[in-house]
N, C-alpha and C positions, 0 to 999 in steps of 0.2 A: 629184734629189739632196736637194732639200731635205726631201723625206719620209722617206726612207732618216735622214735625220740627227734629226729629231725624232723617229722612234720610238725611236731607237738614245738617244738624250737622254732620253728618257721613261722607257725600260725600265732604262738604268742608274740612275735614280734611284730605282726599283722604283716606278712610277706607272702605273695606270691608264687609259686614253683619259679614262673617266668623272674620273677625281681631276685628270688636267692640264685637263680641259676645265672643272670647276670651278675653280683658278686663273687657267683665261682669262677668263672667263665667258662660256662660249660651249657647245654641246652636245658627246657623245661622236659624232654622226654627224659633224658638222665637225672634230672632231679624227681622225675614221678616215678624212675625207676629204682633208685634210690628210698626212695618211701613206701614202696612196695617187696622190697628186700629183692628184686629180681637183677640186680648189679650193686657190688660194695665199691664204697669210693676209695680211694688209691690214695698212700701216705702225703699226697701234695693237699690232694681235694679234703682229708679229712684236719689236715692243718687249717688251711681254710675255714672248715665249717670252724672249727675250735676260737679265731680270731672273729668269727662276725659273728658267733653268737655266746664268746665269752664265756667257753666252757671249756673244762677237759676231754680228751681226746676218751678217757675212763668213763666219763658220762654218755658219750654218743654213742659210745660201743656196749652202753650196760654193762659195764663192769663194777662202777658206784654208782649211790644217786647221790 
């Protein structure tokens, strides 16, 4: 779920793997890997996603919409 939601987050904001994973600081393989559920991001990186795309930590994880 939580991959599904961060691509969906990324691409309405018209961003990149390359462009989000530069405001994580972190590579575009980790952010593909991230989107593919094959690595979960770690309580810094999902704080992160939470401030650049203005969401709850509850919505990235599917937990509400």
């Amino acid at each position: 779920m939580f991959g599904q939601r961060i691509k969906e987050l990324r691409q309405e904001r018209g961003l990149t793997q390359i462009q989000l994973a530069e405001l994580l600081f972190t590579t575009q393989s980790t952010i593909g890997k991230y989107e593919r559920e094959e690595l979960q991001p770690n309580i810094e990186v999902l704080k992160r996603l939470c401030k650049v795309f203005e969401v709850s930590s509850d919505y990235i994880l599917g937990l509400n919409d």
